[in-house]
LOLO-253650 format. One record per residue: residue number from 1; residue in one letter; x, y, z of N, C-alpha, C, O in turn. Coordinates in Angstrom, 3 decimals, decimal comma. Layout:
N
resi->NUM; resn->a; nX->X; nY->Y; nZ->Z; caX->X; caY->Y; caZ->Z; cX->X; cY->Y; cZ->Z; oX->X; oY->Y; oZ->Z
...
This chain:
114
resi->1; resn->x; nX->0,833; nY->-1,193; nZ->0,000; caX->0,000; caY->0,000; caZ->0,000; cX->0,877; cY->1,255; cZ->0,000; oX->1,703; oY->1,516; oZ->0,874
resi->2; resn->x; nX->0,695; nY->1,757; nZ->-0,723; caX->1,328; caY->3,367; caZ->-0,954; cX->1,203; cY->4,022; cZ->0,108; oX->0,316; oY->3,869; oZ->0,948
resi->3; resn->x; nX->2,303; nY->4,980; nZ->0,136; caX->2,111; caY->6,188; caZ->1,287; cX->0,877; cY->7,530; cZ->0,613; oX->0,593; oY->7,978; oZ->-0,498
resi->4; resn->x; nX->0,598; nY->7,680; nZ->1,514; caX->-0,966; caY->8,671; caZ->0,987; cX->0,037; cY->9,965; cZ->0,579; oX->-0,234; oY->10,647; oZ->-0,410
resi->5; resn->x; nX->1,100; nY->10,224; nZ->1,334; caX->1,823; caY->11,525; caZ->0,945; cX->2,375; cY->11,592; cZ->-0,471; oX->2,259; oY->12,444; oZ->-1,352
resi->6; resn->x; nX->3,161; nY->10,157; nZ->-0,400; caX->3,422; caY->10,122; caZ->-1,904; cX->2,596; cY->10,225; cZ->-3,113; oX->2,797; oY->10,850; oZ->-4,155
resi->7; resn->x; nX->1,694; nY->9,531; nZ->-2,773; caX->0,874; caY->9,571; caZ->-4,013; cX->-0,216; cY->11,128; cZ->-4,182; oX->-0,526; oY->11,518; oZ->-5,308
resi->8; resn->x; nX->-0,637; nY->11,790; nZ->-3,055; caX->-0,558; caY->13,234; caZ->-3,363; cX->0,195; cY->14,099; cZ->-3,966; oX->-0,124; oY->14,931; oZ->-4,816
resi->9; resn->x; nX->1,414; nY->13,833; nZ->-3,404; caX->2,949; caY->14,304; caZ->-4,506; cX->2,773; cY->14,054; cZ->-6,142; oX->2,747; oY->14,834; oZ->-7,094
resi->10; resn->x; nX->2,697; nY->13,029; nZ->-6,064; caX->2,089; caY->12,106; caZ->-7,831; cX->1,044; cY->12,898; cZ->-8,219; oX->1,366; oY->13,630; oZ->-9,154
resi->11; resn->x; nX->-0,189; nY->13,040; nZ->-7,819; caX->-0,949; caY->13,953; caZ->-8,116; cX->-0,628; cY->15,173; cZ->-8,715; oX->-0,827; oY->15,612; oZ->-9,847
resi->12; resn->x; nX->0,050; nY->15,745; nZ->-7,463; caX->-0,051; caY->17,456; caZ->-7,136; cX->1,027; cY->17,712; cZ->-8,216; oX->0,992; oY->18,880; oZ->-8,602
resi->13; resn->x; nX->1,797; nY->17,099; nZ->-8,701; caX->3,015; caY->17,250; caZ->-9,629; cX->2,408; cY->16,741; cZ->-10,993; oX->2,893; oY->17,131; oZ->-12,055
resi->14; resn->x; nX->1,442; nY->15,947; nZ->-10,957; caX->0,992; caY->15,861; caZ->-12,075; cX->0,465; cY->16,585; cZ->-12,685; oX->0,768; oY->16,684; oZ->-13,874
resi->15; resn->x; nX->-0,402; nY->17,277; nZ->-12,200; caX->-1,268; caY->18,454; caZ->-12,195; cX->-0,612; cY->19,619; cZ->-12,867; oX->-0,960; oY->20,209; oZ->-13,889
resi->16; resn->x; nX->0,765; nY->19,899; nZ->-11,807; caX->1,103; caY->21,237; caZ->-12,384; cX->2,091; cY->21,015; cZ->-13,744; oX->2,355; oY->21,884; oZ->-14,575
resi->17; resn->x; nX->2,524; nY->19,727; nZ->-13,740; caX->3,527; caY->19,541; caZ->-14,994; cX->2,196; cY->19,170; cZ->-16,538; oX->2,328; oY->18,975; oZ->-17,747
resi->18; resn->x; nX->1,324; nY->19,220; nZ->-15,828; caX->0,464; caY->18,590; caZ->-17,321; cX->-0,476; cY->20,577; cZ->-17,382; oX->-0,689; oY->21,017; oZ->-18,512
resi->19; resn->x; nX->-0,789; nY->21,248; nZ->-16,458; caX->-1,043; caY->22,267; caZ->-16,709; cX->0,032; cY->23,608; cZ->-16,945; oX->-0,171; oY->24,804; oZ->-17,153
resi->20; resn->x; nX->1,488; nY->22,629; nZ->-16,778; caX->2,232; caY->23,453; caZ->-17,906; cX->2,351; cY->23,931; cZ->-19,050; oX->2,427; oY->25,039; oZ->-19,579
resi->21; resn->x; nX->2,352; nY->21,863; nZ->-19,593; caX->2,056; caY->22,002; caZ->-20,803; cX->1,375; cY->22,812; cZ->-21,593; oX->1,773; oY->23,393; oZ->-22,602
resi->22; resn->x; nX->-0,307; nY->22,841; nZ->-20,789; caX->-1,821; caY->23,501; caZ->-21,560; cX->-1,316; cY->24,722; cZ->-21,810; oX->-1,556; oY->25,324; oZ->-22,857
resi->23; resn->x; nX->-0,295; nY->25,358; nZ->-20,510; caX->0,392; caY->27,044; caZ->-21,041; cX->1,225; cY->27,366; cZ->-21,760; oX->1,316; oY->28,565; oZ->-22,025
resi->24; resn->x; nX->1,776; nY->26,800; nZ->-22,110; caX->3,048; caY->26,571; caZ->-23,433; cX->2,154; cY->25,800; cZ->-24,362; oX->1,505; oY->26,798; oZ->-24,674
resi->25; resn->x; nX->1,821; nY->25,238; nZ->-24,772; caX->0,658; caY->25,267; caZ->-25,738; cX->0,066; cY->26,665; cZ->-26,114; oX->0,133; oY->27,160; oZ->-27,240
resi->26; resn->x; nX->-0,386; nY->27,102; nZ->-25,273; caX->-1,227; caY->27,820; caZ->-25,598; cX->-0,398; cY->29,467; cZ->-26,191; oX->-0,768; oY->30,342; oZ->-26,975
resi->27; resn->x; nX->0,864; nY->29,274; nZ->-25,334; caX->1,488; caY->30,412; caZ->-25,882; cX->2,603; cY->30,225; cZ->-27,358; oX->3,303; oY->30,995; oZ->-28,015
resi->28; resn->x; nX->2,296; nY->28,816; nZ->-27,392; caX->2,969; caY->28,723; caZ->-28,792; cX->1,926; cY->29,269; cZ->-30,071; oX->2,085; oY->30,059; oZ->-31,002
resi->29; resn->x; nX->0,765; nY->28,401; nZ->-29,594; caX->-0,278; caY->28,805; caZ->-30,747; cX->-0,822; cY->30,280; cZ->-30,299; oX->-1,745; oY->30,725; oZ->-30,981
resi->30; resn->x; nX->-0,430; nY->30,935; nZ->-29,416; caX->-0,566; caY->32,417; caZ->-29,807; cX->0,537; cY->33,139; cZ->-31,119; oX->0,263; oY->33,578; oZ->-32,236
resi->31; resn->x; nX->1,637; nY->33,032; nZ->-30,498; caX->2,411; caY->33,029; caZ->-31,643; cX->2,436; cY->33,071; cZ->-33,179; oX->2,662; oY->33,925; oZ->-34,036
resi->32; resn->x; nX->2,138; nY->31,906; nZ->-33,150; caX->1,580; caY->30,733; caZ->-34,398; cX->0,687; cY->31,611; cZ->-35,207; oX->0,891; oY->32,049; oZ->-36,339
resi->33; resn->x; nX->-0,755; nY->31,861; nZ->-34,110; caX->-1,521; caY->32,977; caZ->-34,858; cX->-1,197; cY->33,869; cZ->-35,140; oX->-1,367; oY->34,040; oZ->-36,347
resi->34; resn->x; nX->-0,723; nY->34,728; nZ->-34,613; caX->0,144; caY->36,163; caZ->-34,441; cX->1,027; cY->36,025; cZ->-35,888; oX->1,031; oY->36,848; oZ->-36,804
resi->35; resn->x; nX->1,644; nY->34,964; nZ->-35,834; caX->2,701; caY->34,888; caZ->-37,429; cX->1,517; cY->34,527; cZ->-38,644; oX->1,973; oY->34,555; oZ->-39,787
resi->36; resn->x; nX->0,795; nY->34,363; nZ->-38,582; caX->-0,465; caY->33,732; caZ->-39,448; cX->-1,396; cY->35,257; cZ->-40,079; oX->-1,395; oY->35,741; oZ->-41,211
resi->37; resn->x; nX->-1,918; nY->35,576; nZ->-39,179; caX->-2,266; caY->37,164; caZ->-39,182; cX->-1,553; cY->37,777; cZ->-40,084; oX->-2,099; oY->37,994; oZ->-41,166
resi->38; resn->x; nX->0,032; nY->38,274; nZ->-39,848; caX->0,861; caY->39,122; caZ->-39,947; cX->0,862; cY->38,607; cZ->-42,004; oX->0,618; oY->39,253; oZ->-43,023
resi->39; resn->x; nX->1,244; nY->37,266; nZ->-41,756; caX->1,317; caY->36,437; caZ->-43,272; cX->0,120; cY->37,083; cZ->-44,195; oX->0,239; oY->37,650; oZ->-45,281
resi->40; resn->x; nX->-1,145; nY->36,808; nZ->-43,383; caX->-2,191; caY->36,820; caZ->-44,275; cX->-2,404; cY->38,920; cZ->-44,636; oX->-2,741; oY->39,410; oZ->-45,713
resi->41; resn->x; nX->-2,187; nY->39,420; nZ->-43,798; caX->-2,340; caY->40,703; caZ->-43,906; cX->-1,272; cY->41,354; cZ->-45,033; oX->-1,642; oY->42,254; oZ->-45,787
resi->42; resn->x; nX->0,305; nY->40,717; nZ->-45,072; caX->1,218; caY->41,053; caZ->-45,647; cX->0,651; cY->40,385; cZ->-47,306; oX->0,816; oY->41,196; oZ->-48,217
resi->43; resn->x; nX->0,160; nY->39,318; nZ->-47,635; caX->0,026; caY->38,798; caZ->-48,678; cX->-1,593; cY->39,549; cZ->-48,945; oX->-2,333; oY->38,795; oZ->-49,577
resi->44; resn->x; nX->-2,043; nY->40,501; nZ->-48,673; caX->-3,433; caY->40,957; caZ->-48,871; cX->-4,727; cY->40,054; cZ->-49,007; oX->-5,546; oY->40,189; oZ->-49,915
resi->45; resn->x; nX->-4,813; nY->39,061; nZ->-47,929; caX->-5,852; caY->37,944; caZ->-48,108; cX->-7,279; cY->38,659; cZ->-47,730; oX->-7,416; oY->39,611; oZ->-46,962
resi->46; resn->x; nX->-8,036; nY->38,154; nZ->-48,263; caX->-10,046; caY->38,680; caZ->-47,749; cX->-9,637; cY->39,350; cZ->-46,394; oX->-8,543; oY->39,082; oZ->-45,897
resi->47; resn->x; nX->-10,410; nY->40,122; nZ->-45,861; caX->-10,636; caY->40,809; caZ->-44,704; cX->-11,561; cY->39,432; cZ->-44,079; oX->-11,487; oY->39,165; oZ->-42,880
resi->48; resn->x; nX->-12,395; nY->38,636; nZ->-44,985; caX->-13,202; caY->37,563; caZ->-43,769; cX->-12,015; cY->36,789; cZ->-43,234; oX->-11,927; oY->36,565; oZ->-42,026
resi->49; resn->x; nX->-10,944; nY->36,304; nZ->-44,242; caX->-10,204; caY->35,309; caZ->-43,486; cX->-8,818; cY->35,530; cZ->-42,506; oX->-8,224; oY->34,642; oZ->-41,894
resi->50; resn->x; nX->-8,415; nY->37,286; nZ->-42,554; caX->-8,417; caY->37,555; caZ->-41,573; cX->-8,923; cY->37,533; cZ->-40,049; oX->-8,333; oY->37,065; oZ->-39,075
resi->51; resn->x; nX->-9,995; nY->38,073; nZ->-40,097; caX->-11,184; caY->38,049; caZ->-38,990; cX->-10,952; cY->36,805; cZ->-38,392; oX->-10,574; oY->36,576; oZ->-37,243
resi->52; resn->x; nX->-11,260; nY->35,907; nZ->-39,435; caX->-11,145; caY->34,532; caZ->-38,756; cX->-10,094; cY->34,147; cZ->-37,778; oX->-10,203; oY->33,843; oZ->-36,590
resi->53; resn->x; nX->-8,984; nY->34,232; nZ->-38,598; caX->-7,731; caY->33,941; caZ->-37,898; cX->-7,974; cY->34,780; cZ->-36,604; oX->-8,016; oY->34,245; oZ->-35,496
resi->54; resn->x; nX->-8,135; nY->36,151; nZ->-36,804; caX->-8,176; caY->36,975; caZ->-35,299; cX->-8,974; cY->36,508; cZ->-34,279; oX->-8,603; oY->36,760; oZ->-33,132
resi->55; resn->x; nX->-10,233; nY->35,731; nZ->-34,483; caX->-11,087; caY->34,973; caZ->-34,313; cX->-10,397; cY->33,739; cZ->-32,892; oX->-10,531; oY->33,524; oZ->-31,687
resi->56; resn->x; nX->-9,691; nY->33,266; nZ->-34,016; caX->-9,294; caY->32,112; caZ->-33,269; cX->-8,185; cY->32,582; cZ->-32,264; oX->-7,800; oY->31,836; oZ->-31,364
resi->57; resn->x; nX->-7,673; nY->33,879; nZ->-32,453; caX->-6,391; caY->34,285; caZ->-31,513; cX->-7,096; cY->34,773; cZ->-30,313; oX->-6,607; oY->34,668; oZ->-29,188
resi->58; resn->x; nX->-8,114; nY->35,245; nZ->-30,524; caX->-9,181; caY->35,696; caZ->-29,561; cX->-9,374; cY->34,740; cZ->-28,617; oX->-9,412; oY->34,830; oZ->-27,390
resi->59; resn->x; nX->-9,523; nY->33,562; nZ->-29,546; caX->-9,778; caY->32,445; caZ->-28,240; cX->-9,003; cY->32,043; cZ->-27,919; oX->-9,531; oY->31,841; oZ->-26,825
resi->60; resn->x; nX->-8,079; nY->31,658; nZ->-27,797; caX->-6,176; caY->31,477; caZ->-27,698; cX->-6,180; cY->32,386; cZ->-26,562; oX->-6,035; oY->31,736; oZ->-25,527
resi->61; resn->x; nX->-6,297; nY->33,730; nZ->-26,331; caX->-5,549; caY->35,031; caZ->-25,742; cX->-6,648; cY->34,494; cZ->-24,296; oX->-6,242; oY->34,425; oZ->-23,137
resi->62; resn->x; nX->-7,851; nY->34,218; nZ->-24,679; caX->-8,988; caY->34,091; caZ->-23,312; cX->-8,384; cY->32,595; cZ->-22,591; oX->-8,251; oY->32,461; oZ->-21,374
resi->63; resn->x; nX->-8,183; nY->31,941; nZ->-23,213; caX->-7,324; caY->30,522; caZ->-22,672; cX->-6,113; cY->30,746; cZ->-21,300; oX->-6,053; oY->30,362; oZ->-20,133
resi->64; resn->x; nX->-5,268; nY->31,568; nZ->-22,192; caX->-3,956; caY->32,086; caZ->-20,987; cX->-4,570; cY->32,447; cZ->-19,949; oX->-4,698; oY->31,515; oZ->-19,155
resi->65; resn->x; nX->-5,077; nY->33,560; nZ->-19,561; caX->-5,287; caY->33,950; caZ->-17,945; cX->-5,991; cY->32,829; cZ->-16,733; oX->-5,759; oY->32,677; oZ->-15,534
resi->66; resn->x; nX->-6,977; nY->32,136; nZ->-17,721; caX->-7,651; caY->30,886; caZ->-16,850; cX->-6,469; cY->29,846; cZ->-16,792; oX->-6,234; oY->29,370; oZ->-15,682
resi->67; resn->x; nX->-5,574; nY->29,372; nZ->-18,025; caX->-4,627; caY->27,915; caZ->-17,960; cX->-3,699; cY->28,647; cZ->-16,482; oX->-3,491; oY->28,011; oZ->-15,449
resi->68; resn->x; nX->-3,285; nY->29,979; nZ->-16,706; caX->-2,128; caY->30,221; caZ->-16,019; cX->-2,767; cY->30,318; cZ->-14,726; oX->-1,953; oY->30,127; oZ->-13,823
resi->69; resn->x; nX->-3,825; nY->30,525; nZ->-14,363; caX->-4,428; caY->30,970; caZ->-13,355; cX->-4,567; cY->29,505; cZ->-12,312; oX->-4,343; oY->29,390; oZ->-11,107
resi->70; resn->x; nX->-5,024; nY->28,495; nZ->-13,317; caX->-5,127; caY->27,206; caZ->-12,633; cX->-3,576; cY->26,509; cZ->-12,319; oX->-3,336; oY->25,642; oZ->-11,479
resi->71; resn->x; nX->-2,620; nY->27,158; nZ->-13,249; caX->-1,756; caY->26,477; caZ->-12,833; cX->-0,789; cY->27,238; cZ->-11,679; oX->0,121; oY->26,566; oZ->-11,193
resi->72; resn->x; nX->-0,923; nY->28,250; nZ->-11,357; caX->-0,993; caY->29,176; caZ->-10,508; cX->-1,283; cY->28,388; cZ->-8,981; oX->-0,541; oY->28,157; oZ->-8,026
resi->73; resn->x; nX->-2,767; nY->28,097; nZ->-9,254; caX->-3,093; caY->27,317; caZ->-8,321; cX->-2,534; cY->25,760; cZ->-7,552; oX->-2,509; oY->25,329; oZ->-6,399
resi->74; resn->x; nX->-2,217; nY->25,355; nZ->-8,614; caX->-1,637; caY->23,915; caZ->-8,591; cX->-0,351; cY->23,809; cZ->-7,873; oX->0,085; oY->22,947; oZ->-7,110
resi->75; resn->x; nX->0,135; nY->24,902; nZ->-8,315; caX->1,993; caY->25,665; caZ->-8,030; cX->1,508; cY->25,484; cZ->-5,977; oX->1,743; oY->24,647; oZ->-5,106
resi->76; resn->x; nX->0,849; nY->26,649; nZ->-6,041; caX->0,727; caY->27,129; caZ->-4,167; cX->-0,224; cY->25,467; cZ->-3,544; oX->-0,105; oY->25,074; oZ->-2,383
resi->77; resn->x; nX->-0,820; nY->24,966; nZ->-4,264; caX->-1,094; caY->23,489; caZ->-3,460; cX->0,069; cY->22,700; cZ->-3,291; oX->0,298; oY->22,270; oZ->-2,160
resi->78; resn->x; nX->1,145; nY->22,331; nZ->-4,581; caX->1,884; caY->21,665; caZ->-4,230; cX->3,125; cY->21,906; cZ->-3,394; oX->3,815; oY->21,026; oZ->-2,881
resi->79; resn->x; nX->3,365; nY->23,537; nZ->-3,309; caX->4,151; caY->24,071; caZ->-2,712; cX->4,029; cY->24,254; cZ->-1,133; oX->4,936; oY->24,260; oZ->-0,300
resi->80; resn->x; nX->2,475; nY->24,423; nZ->-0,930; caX->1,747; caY->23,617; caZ->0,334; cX->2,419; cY->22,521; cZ->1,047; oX->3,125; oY->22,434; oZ->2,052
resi->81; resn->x; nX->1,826; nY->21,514; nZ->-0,055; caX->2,355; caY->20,449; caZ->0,640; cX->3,467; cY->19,464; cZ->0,816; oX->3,531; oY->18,487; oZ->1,562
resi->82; resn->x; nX->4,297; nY->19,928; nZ->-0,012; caX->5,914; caY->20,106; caZ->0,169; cX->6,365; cY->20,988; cZ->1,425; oX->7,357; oY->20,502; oZ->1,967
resi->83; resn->x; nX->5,894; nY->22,161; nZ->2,031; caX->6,101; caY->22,688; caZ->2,789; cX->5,726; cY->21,845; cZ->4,297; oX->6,506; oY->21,762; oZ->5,245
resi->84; resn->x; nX->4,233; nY->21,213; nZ->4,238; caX->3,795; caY->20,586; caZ->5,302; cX->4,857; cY->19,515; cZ->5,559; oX->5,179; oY->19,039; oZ->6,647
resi->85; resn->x; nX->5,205; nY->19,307; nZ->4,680; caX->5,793; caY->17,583; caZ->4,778; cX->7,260; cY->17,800; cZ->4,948; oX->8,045; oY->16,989; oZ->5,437
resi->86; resn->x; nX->7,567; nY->19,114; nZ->4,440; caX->9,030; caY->19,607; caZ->5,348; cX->9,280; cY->19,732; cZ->7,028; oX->10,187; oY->19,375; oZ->7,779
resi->87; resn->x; nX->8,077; nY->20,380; nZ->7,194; caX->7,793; caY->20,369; caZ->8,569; cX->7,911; cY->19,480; cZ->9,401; oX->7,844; oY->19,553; oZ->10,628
resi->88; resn->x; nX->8,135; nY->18,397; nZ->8,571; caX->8,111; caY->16,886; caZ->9,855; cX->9,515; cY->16,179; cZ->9,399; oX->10,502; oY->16,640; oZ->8,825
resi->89; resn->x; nX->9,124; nY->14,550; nZ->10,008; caX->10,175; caY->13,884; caZ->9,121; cX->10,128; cY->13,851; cZ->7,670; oX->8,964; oY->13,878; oZ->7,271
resi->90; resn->x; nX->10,848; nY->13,809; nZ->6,903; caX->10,385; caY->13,194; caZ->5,576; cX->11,760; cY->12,408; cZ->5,089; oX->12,213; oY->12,745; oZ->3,995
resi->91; resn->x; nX->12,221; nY->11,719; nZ->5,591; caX->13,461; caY->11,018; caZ->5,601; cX->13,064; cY->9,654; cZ->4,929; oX->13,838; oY->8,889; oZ->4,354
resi->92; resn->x; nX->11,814; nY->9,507; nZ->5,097; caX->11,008; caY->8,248; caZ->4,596; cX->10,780; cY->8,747; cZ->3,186; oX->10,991; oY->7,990; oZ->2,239
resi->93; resn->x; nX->10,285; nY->10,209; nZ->2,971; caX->10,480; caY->10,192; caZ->1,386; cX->10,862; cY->10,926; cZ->0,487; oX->10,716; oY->10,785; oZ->-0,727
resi->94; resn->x; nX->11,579; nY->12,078; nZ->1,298; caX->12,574; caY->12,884; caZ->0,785; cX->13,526; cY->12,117; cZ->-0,817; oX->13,928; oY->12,705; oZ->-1,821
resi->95; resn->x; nX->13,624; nY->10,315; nZ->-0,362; caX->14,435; caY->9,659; caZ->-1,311; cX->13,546; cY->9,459; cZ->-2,740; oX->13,883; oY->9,285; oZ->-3,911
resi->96; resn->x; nX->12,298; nY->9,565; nZ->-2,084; caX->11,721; caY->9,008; caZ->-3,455; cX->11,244; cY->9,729; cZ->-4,834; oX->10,888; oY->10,891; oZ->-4,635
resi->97; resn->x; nX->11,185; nY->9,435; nZ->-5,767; caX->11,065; caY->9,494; caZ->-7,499; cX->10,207; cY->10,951; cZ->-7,183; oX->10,684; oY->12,083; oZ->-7,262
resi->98; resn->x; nX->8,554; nY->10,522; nZ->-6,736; caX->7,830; caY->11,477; caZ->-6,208; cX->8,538; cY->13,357; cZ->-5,602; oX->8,415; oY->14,471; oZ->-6,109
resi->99; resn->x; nX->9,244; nY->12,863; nZ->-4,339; caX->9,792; caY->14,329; caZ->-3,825; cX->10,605; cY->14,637; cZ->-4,511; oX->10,960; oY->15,681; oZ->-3,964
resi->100; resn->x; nX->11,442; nY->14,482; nZ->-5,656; caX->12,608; caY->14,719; caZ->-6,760; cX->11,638; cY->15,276; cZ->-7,500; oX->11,387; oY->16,447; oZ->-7,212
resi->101; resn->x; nX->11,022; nY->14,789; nZ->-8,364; caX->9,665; caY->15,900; caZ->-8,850; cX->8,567; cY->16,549; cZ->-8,661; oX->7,814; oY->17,140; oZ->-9,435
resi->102; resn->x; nX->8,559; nY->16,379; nZ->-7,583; caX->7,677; caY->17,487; caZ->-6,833; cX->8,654; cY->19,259; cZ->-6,606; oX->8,479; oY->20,451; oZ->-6,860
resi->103; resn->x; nX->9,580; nY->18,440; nZ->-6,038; caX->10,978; caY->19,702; caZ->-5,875; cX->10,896; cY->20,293; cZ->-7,196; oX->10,302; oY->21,351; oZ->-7,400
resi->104; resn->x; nX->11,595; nY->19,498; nZ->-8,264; caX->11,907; caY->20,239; caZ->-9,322; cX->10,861; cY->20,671; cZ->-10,229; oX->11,087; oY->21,476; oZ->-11,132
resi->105; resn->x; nX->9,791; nY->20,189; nZ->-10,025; caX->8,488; caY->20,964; caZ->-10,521; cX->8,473; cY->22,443; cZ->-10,488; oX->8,505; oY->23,282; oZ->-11,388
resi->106; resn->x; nX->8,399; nY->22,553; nZ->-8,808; caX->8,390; caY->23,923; caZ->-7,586; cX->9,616; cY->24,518; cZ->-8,304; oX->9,450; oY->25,592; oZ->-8,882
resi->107; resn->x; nX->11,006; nY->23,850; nZ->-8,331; caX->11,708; caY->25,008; caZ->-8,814; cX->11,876; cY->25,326; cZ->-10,530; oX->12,891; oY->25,977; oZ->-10,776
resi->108; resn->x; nX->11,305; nY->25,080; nZ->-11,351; caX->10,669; caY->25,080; caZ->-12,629; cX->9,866; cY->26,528; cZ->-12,535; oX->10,204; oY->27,562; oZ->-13,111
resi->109; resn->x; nX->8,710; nY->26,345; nZ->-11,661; caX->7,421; caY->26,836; caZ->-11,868; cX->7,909; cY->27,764; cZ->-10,808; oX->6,917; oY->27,791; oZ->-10,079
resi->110; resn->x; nX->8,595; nY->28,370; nZ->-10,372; caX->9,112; caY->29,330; caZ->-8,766; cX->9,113; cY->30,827; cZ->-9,744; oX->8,322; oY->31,693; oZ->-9,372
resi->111; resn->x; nX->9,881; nY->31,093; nZ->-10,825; caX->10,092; caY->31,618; caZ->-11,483; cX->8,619; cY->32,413; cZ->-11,914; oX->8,406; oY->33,623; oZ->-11,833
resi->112; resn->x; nX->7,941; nY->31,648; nZ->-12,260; caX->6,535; caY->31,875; caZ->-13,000; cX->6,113; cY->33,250; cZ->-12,202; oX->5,822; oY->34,379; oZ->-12,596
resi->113; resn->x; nX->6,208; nY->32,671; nZ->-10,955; caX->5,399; caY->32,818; caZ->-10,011; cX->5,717; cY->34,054; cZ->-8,708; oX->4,748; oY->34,588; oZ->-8,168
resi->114; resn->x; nX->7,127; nY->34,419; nZ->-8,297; caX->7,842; caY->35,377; caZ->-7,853; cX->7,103; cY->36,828; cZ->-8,347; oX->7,602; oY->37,910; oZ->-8,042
């Protein structure tokens, strides 16, 4: 049977490394659009298929503040409970796979977040 701490760790690190991703995603395909736009405006394409594209950057741009926001969140839970679990012993799992990425998650995402 698993330690309940660890596998919160597993969680809480899962969480923020997979709602990384969704933000780097999302700021690539801002980009992406942004170079798409610029293309279609420079090559004089329809004003509809402009729009469009702006369209979709629109929804792209509303994505960031909620992805970052949740992962925001994820950051101060797991940083939580890395903190709680400092507080005591953790000699039992300081060694394991889990607290190695939980740590380096936190110091990944520390930056973001300062």
């Amino acid at each position: 049977r698993m330690d309940p701490n660890i596998k919160t760790l597993r969680i809480k690190t899962g969480s923020c490394t997979r709602l990384l991703k969704d933000l780097q995603a999302y700021e690539r395909e801002e980009r992406e659009q942004r170079q798409a736009i610029q293309k279609l405006k420079e090559e004089g394409a329809a004003p509809h298929d402009i729009r469009r594209q702006e369209q979709v950057l629109g929804e792209t741009l509303q994505m960031l503040p909620d992805t970052r926001g949740r992962l925001e969140d994820a950051f101060i839970d797991l940083q939580g409970i890395v903190d709680e679990l400092s507080a005591g012993d953790i000699s039992s799992i300081s060694t394991t796979t889990e607290w190695t990425n939980a740590t380096a998650v936190l110091k990944q995402l520390a930056p973001l977040f300062d």
